[in-house]
N, C-alpha and C positions, 0 to 999 in steps of 0.2 A: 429835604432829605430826612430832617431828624422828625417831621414830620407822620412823615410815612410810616418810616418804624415804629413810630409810638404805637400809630393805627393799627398796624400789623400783630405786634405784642399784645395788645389790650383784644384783639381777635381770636388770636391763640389762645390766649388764657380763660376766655369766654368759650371757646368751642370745648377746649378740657374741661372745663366746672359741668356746660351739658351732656359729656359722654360722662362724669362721674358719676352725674346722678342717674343716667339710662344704665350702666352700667353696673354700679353697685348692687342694687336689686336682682339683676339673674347670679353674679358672683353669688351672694350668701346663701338663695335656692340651691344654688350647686352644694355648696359645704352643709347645706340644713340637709341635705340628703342623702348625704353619704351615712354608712351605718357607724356607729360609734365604736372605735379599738377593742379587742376582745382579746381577755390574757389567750397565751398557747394552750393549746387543745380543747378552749371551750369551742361547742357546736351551736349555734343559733338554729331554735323552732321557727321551724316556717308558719305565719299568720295565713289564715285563712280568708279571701277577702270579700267573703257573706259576712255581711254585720253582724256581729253578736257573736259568731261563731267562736267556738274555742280553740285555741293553738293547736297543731298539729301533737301528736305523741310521737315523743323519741322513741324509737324501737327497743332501741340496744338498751335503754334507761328501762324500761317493759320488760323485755327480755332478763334483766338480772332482778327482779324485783324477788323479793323470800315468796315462795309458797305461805295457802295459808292452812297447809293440809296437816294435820294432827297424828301423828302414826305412832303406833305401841308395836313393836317387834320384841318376838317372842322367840330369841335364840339363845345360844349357848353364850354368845357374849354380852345379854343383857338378861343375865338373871333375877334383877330386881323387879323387871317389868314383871314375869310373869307374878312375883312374889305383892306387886301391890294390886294386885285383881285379886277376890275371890268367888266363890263358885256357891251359890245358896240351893241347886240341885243340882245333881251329878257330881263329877270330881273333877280338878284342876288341877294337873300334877306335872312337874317339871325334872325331866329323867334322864337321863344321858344325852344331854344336852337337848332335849328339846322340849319343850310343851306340848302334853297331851289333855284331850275333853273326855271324858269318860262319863257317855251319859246315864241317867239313872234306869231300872227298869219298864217307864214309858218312855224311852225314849229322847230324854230333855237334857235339858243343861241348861242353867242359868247361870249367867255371868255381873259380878257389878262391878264397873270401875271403880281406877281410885276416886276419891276425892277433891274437893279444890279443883275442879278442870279449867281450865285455859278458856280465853274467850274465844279461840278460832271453834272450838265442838260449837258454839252460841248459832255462827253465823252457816255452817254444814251442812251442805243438800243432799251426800249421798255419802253413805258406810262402803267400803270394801270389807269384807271379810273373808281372811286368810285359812279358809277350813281347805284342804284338799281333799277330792274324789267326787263323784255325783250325791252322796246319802242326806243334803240336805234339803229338809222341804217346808220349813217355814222359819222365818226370826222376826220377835218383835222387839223394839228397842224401845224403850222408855226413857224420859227424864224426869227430874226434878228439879227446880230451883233452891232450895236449899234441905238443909238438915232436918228440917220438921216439914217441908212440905210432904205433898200427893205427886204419886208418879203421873206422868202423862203419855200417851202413847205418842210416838212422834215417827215411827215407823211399824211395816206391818206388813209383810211382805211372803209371796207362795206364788206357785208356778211360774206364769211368765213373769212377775213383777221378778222374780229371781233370780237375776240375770246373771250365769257363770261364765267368767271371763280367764284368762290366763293370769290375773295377776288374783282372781278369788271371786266372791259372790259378790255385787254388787246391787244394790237397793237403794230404793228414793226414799229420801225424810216427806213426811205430806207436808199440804200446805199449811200455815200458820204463822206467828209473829217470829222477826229473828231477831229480836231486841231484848228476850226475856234471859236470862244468867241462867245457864245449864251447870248444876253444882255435881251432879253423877249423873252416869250412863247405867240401862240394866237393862241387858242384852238377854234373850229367850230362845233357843237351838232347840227346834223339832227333827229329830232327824229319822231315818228308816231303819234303823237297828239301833241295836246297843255296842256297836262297835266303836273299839278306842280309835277317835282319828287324831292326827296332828291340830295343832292351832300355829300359825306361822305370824299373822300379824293382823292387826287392825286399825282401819283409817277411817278420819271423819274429813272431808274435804269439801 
């Protein structure tokens, strides 16, 4: 009798040790593959599963990123703006609240920004410019790298290239390097008369 049992217990114990070991092995796959706790409200990127491929982009993370667009508005509640432009032909003048271009008798206007500009002008493929009505028909824009350099043409722009939209004229920078430091802008207004129009704002985007 005591026999038996022995045989029996020493079976038992040997069939458990063989399902330990068959066993163990798919347990810890299971926990190796679960995803790791995530505080509240973090969102996990979904992986892409083409090798190499890069993580999905978060939308809403896209969605809030800053603009890298550069804008000088020229109202009655930012009268500095207009104050750090000035005007090397024609007049720039800032008058019951608004900003006006008064060009000279061919026509023109030359404008130069301030100084020290921001890196986002560096990297800008297209000017808005805030003139109202149809009278304009050519702007070139120039840069500079710094204080003692040469301007460079970096736009140059007339009929279709001058495209009027409802937020103002729009024009392409040409092609070239966007790694060189833009230290001022100098903006060139051919227009069809010599009438005073508004200036409402300018963007390099």
């Amino acid at each position: 009798m005591n026999e038996h049992l022995t045989r029996a217990r020493s079976a038992s114990r040997t069939l458990a040790a063989l399902l330990a070991i068959i066993i163990a092995p798919v347990a810890w796959n299971c926990i190796a593959a679960e995803p790791p706790l995530q505080p509240p409200g973090h969102t996990m990127l979904a992986q892409s599963a083409m090798p190499g491929s890069a993580p999905a982009t978060d939308t809403r993370a896209a969605a809030a990123a800053p603009s890298n667009a550069l804008t000088w508005t020229f109202a009655a509640a930012q009268p500095a703006t207009a104050a750090a432009w000035t005007a090397e032909v024609g007049r720039l003048s800032f008058d019951n609240g608004e900003t006006r271009l008064q060009p000279d008798r061919n026509r023109r206007v030359v404008l130069l920004s301030p100084p020290a500009l921001p890196d986002a002008v560096r990297t800008a493929e297209t000017f808005v410019l805030g003139v109202p009505g149809t009278g304009l028909q050519r702007v070139r824009i120039k840069a500079r790298r710094d204080a003692r350099g040469g301007w460079i043409t970096i736009v140059d722009a007339s009929g279709t290239a001058l495209r009027e939209t409802p937020d103002g004229y729009v024009v392409k920078r040409r092609t070239g390097p966007r790694d060189v430091p833009i230290e001022r802008l100098h903006f060139e207004f051919d227009f069809r008369s010599t009438n005073t129009r508004p200036l409402q704002n300018i963007v390099a985007r």
